[in-house]
Residue, then its C-alpha position, 0 to 999 in steps of 0.5 A: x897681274x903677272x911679269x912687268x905689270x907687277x913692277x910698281x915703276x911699270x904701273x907708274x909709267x903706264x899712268x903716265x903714259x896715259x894722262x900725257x896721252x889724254x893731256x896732250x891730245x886733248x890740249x892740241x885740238x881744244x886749245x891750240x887750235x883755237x888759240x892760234x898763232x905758235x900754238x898751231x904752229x905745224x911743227x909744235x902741233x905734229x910734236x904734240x900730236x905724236x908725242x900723244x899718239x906714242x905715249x898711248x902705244x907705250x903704255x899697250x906695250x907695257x900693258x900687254x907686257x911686251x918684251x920691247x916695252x924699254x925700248x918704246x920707253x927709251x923713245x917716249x922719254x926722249x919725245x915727252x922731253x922734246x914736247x915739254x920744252x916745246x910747251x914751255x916755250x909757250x903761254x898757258x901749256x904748263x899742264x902739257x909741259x908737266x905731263x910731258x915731263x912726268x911721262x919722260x921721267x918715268x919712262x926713263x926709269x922703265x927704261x932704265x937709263x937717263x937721257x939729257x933733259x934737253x936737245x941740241x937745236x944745231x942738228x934739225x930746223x926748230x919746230x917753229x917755236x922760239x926756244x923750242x926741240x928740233x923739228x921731228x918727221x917728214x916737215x924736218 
């Protein structure tokens, strides 16, 4: 292992990074879907999803010791942490929330810098879920 990957924060994030991905990807098709109802909602689904997808990019950047790599974590950190207030809104998404929540942490940590754990709702629609981060994307 060379340059960033020798960094014990680093190898930590990408762990992180990878359980959120494989979390929230997996809980978004096999649980919500089938649960329905807010679970499914568009905006709570798009959020899970994405933040699933830009987990799994964070850690090739930092595997690939990209010289971007904190500013990917910057972002991850800021959607891990919308995606698990999100989940907290919500029965049974308690994995989701804590795999979130570690990832947004050790992100954060990558990328050296906190970001407020969690986000004003009066500058975006919400996702749809009581209590849950603005809505994110084209559906916003």
């Amino acid at each position: 292992m060379t340059g960033i990957l020798q960094d014990r924060t680093v190898q930590r994030c990408i762990q992180d990074c990878l359980h959120c991905y494989r979390t929230c990807w997996s809980m978004a098709f096999s649980d919500n879907l089938q649960r329905g109802g807010e679970h499914a909602e568009p905006g709570h689904l798009s959020l899970m999803l994405n933040c699933a997808q830009l987990c799994e990019t964070t850690a090739r950047f930092m595997l690939s010791a990209s010289t971007l790599h904190t500013e990917l974590c910057a972002l991850c950190a800021k959607v891990c942490g919308a995606c698990a207030q999100s989940c907290a809104q919500l029965e049974g998404m308690e994995a989701c929330e804590a795999a979130c929540r570690a990832c947004a942490q050790s992100c954060r940590e990558v990328a050296r810098f906190e970001l407020p754990g969690t986000y004003a709702i009066d500058h975006l629609p919400t996702t749809g879920v009581q209590g849950g981060p603005p809505r994110q994307g084209i559906m916003g």
